[in-house]
C-alpha positions as CSV (number, residue, x, y, z in Angstrom):
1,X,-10.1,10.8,90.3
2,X,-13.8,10.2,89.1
3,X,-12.9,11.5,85.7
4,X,-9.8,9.7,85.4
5,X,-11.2,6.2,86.1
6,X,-13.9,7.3,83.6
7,X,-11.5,8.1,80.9
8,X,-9.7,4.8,81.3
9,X,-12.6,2.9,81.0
10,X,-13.8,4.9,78.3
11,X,-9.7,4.2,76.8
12,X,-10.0,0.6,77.3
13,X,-13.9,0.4,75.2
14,X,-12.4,2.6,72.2
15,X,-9.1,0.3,72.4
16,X,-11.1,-2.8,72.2
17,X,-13.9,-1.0,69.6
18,X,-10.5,-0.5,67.5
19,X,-9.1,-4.1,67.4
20,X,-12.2,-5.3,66.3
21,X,-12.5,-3.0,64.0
22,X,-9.4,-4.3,62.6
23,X,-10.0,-7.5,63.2
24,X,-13.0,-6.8,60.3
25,X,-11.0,-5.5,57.8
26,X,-8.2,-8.4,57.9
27,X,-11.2,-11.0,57.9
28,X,-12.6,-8.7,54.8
29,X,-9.6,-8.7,53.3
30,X,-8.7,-12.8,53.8
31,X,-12.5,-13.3,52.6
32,X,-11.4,-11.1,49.2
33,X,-8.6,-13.1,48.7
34,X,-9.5,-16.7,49.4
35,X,-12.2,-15.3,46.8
36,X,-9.7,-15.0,44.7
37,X,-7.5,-17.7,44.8
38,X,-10.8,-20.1,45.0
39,X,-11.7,-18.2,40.9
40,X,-7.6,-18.7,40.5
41,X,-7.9,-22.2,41.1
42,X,-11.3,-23.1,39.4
43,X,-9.9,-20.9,36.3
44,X,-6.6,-23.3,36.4
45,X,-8.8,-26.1,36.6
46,X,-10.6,-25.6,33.7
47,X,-7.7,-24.5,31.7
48,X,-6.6,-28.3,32.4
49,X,-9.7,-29.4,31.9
50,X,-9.9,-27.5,28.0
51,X,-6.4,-28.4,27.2
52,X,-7.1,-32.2,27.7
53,X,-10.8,-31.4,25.3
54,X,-8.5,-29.7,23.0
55,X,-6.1,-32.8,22.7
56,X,-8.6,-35.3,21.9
57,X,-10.1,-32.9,19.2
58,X,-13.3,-32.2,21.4
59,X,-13.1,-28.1,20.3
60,X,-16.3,-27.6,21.1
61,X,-16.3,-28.5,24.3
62,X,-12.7,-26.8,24.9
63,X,-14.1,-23.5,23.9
64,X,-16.5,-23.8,26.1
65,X,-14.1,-24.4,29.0
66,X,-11.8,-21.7,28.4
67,X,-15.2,-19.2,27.7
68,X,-15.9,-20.4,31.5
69,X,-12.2,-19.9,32.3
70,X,-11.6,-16.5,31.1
71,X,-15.0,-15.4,32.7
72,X,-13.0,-16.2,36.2
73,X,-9.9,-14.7,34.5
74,X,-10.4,-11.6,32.5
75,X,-6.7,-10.5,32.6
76,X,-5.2,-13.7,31.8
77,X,-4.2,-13.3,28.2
78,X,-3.1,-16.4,27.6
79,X,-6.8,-18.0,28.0
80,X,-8.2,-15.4,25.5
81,X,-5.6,-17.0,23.2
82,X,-6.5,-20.6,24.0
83,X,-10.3,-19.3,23.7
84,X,-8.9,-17.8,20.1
85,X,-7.3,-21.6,19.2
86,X,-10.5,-23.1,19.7
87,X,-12.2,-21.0,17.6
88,X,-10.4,-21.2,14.6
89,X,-10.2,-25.0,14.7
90,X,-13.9,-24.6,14.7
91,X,-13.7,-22.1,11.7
92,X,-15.2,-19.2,13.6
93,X,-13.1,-16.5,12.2
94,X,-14.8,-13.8,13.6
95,X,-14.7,-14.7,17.2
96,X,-11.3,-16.2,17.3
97,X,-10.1,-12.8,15.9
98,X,-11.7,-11.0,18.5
99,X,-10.8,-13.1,21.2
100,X,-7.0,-12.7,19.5
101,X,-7.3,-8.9,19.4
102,X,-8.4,-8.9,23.3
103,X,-5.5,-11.0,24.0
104,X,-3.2,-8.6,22.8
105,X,-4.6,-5.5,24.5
106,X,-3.9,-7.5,27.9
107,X,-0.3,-8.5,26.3
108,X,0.9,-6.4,23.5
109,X,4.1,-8.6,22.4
110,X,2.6,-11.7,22.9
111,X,3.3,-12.8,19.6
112,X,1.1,-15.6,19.1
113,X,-1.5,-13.7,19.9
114,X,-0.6,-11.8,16.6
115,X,-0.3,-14.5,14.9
116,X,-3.7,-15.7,15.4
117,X,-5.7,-12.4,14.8
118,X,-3.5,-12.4,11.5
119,X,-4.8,-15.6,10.4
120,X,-8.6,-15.1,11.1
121,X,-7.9,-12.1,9.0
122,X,-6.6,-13.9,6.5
123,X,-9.4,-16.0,6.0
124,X,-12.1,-13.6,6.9
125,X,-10.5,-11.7,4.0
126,X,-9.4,-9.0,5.4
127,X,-5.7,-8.8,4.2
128,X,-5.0,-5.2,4.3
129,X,-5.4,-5.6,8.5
130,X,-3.8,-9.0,8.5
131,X,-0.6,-7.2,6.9
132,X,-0.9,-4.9,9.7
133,X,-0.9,-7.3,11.9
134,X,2.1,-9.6,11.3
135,X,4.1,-6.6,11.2
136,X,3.2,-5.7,14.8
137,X,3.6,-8.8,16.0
138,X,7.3,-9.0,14.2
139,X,8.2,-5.6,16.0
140,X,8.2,-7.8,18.9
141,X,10.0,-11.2,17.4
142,X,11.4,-10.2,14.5
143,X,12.8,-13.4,13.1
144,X,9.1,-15.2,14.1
145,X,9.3,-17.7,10.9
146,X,5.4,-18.6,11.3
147,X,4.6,-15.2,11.1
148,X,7.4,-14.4,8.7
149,X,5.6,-17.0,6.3
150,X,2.1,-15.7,7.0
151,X,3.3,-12.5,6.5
152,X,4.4,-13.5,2.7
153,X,1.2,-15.9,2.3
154,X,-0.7,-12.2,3.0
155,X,1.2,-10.2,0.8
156,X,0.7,-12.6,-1.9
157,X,-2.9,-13.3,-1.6
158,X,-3.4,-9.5,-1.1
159,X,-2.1,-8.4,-4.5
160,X,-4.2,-11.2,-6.0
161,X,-7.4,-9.5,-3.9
162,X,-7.0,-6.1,-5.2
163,X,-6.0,-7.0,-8.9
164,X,-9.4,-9.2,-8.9
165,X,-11.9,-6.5,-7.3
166,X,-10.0,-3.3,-8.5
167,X,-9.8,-4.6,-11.9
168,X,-13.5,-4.8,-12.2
169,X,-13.6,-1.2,-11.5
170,X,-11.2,0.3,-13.7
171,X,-12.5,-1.3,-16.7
172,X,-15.9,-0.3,-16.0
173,X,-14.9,3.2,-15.7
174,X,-12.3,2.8,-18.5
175,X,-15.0,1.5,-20.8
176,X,-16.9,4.5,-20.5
177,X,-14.0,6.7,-22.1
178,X,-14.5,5.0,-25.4
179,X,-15.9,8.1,-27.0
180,X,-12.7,10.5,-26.1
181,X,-10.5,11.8,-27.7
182,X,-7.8,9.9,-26.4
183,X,-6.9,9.2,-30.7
184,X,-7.7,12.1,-32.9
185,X,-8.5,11.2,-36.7
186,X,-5.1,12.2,-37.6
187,X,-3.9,9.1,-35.7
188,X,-2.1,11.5,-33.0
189,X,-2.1,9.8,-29.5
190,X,-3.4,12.2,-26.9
191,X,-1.7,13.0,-23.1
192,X,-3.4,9.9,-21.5
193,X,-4.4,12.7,-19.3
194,X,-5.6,15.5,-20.7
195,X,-7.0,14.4,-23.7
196,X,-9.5,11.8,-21.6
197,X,-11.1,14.7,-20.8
198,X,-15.0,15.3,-19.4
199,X,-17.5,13.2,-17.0
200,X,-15.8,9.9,-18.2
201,X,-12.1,10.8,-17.3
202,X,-13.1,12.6,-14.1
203,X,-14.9,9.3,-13.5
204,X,-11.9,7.4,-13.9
205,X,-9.8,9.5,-11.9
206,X,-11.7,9.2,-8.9
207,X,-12.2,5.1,-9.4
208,X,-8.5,5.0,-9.2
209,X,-7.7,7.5,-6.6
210,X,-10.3,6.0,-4.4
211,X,-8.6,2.9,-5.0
212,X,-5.1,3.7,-4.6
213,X,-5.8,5.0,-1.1
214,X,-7.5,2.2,0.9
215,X,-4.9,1.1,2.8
216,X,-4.5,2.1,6.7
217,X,-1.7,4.1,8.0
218,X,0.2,6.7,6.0
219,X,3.3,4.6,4.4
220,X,2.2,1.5,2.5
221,X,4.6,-0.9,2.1
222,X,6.7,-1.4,-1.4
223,X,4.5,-4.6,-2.3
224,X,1.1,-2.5,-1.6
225,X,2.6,0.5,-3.8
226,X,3.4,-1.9,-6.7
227,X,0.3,-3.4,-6.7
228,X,-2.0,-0.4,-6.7
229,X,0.7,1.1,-9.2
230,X,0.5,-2.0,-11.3
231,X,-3.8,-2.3,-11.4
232,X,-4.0,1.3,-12.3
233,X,-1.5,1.3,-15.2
234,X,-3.0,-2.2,-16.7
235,X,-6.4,-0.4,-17.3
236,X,-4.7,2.5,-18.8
237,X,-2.9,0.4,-21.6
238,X,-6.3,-2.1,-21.8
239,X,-7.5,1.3,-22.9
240,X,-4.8,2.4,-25.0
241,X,-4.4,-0.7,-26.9
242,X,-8.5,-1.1,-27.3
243,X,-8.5,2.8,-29.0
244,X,-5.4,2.3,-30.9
245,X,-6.7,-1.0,-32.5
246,X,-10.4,1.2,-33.3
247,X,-8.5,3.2,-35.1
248,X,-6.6,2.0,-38.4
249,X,-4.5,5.2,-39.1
250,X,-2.7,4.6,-35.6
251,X,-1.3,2.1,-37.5
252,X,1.7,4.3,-38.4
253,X,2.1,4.3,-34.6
254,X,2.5,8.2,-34.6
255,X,2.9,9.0,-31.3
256,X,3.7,13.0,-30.8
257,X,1.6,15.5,-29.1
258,X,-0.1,18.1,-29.9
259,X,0.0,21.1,-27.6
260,X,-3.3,22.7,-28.8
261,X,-5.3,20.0,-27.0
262,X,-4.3,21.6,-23.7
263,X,-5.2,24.6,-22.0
264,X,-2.8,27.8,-21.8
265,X,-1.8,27.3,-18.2
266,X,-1.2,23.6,-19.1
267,X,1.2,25.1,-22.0
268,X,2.9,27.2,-19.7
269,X,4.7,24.6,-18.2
270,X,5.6,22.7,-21.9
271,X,9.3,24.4,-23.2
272,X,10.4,22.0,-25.2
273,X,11.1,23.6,-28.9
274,X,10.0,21.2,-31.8
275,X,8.3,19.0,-29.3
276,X,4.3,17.8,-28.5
277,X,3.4,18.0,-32.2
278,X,2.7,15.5,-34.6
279,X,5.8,13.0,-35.7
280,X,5.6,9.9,-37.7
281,X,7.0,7.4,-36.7
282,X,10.4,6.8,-38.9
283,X,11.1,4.0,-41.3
284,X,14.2,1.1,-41.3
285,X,15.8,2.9,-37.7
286,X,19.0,1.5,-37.4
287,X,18.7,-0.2,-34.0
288,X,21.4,-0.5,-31.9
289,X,22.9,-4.5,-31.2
290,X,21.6,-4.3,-27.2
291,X,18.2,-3.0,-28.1
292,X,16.0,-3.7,-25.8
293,X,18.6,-5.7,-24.1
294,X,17.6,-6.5,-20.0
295,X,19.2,-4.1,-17.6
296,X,18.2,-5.1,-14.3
297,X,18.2,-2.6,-11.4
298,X,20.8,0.3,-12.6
299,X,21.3,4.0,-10.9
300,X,20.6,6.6,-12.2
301,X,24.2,7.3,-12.9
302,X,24.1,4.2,-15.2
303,X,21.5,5.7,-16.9
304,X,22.5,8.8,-17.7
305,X,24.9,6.6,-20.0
306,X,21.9,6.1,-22.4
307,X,21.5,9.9,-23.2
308,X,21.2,11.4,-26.6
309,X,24.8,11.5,-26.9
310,X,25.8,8.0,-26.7
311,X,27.9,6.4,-29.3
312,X,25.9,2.9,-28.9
313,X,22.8,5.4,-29.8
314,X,20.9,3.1,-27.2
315,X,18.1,5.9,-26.0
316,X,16.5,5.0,-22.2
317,X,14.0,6.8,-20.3
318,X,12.7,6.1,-16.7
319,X,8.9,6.9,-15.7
320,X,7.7,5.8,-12.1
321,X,11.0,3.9,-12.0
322,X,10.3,1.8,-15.0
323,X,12.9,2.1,-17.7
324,X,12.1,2.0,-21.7
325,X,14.1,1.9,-24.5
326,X,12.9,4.7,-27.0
327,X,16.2,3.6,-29.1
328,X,13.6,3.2,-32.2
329,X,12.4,7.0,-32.3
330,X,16.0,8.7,-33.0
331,X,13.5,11.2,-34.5
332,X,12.3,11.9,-30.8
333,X,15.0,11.3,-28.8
334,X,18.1,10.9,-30.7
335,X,20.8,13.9,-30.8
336,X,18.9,16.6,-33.4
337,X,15.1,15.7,-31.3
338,X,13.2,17.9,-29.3
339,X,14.0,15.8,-26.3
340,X,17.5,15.1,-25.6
341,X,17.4,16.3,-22.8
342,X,14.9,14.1,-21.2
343,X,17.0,10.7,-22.5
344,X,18.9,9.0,-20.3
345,X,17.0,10.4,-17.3
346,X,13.9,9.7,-15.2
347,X,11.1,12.1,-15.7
348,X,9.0,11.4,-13.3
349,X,9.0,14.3,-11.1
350,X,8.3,16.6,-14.6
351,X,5.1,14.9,-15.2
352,X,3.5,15.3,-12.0
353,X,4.4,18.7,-11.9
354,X,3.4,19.5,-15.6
355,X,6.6,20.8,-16.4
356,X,9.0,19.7,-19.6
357,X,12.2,20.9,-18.9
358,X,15.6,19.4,-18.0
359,X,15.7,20.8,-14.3
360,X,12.9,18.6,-13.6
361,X,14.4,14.9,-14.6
362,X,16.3,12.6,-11.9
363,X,14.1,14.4,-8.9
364,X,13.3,11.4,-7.3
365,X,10.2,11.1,-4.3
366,X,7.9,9.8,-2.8
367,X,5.1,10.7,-4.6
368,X,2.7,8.7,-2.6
369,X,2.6,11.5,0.3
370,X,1.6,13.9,-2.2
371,X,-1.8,12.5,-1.1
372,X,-1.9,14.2,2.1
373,X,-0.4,16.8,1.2
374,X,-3.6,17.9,-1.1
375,X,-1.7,17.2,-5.1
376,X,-2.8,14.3,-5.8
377,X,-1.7,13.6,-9.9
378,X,-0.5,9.9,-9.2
379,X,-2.8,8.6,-11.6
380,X,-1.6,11.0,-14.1
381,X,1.6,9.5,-13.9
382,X,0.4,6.3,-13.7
383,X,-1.2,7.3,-17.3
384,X,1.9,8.1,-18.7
385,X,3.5,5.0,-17.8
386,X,0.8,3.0,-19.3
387,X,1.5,5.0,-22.5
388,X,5.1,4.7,-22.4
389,X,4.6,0.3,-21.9
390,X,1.9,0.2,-24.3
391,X,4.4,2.1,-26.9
392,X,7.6,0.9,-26.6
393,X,6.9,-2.4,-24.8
394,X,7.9,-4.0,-21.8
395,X,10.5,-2.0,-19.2
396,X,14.3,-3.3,-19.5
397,X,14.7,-2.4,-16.0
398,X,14.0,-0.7,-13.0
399,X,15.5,2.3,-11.8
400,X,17.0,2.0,-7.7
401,X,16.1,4.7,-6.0
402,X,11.8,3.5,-7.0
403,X,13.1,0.3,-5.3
404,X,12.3,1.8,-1.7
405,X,10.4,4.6,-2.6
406,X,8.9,4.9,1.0
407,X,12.6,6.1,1.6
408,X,11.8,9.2,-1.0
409,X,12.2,12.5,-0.2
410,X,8.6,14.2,0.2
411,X,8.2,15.9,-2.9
412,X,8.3,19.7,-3.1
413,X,4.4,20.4,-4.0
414,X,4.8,24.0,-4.2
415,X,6.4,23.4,-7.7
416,X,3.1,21.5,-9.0
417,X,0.6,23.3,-10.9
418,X,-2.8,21.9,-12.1
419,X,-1.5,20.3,-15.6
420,X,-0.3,17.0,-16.5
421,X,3.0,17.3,-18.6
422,X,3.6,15.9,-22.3
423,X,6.4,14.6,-23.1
């Protein structure tokens, strides 16, 4: 009986030990959250307090407020915007970009959040990551015109960016190349490759390969392709058109190969009978009446209209896309040349894989993720094509399947040697 009174008592002291144990925790636990509601409330308040700062132009002082705000709120993405806002309409690019970028880690399809990081960007200078950035915030709102028109604003001023910097590259590494052999005496023009050989070329080469390959990510978009494509190929004809004019017995414009100026495993890959050797260039050519005449952006179908065979005797060829008309050397590519069977075709695919023959034309990829893929000849090409503009002029068209090349096949590298094709 003893022990039983003793164990309720002892019952009634652990019962009573219990609720106020409990009573502790809930007290605890209203404490944390009055906590919170009080920061909730003080953040709110200075939101309002920021906004109305903000309205009367007072940025300074709104910064400030939503600095103090998102102190209280660090998860509130919407006040690392506001904080963002400020910022830029107090020019700090810098901070307003990182107050953007920590907006979208909290929200990742907040899209004005995007929008803002894209524009400090912009005018930090940073275009590459701007791009980047108003396509990830279009993933979320597709048909978001600010960002649509940023977006194109980017693009624009981005091409403009890398022609002025890159340019200055290229032509000081182009400059040095003055002494090769690029033109022989015999006024023979060289493979834009091959022929720039030594130090200077290799030079070059790794300018424009280290240049090419800046951007972030592994698919650049069609408007970043053309423009590296385009910066690369203008210093190649600067350079072509600077040795051609230094040297006054080009002025027959001969514009064969010779296949002695490359090495035997380069040759290996040239079949072509009666080509790469020296041809003058022929006299009163009976042009056709659409010389020359604009094409647009044709299959390649339509082209293989302008082949050798043609009654109009209106000679195309497409490199990297770009289609000339080689109607004026019937000598080269006419019915009785050494190649008719590259006319009326696109040879790109042949000259990055050093190889001449007809099996190679109208292969068609994206030779961009050759890159990492470890054949990297896109400069090659991009050497050729300068040749091909800076001898028979400006493209008449463009050929469709180079229109979204991102769309490509990736290109069989197991078929590419370590030459650079002549054609």
């Amino acid at each position: 009986q003893v022990f039983f009174l003793s164990a309720q008592r002892s019952g009634r002291v652990l019962f009573r030990a219990m609720g106020k144990a409990k009573v502790s925790k809930k007290g605890q636990s209203s404490a944390h959250s009055q906590t919170e509601d009080t920061a909730e409330n003080r953040a709110g308040e200075l939101r309002k307090k920021a906004n109305d700062k903000f309205k009367d132009r007072l940025f300074e002082e709104a910064l400030a407020l939503y600095v103090e705000a998102s102190d209280l709120r660090p998860g509130d993405a919407a006040l690392w915007l506001n904080r963002s806002i400020a910022g830029r309409q107090l020019e700090r690019w810098a901070d307003a970009e990182q107050d953007a970028e920590r907006a979208i880690e909290l929200e990742s399809e907040n899209v004005k959040a995007h929008y803002s990081r894209a524009l400090c960007l912009q005018q930090l200078g940073q275009m590459q990551k701007a791009l980047l950035t108003c396509r990830a915030g279009l993933k979320a709102q597709p048909d978001n015109a600010a960002l649509l028109q940023l977006q194109d604003t980017v693009k624009r001023e981005f091409v403009e960016q890398l022609q002025a910097s890159k340019s200055k590259q290229v032509d000081s590494a182009a400059k040095s190349v003055a002494s090769s052999k690029t033109v022989q005496a015999a006024g023979v023009a060289q493979c834009p490759v091959t022929d720039m050989a030594g130090k200077d070329l290799k030079k070059l080469k790794e300018m424009a390969m280290a240049s090419m390959y800046e951007w972030k990510g592994p698919n650049p978009c069609q408007q970043e392709r053309q423009a590296w494509i385009k910066i690369i190929t203008d210093e190649f004809r600067k350079k072509y058109v600077e040795l051609r004019e230094e040297k006054a017995k080009l002025a027959s414009r001969g514009s064969a190969l010779k296949v002695d100026q490359y090495a035997k495993e380069q040759q290996m890959g040239l079949q072509l009978k009666g080509g790469h050797q020296p041809m003058p260039r022929p006299e009163n050519v009976n042009l056709p009446e659409n010389y020359k005449t604009p094409l647009g952006v044709i299959s390649l179908g339509d082209l293989k209209k302008f082949g050798s065979d043609n009654a109009d005797r209106r000679y195309l060829i497409s490199v990297y896309g770009n289609i000339f008309d080689v109607s004026d050397r019937p000598d080269k590519y006419g019915p009785d040349g050494p190649y008719t069977t590259l006319v009326g075709a696109d040879i790109t695919w042949g000259l990055f894989a050093g190889v001449d023959s007809a099996e190679y034309v109208n292969r068609c990829y994206d030779l961009f993720k050759a890159k990492d893929m470890g054949k990297d000849k896109l400069a090659g090409v991009c050497s050729w094509l300068a040749w091909y503009w800076t001898e028979y002029d400006d493209p008449v068209g463009r050929l469709e399947p180079y229109e979204h090349e991102a769309d490509l096949p990736v290109p069989p590298l197991e078929e590419v040697d370590g030459s650079c094709s002549v054609m």
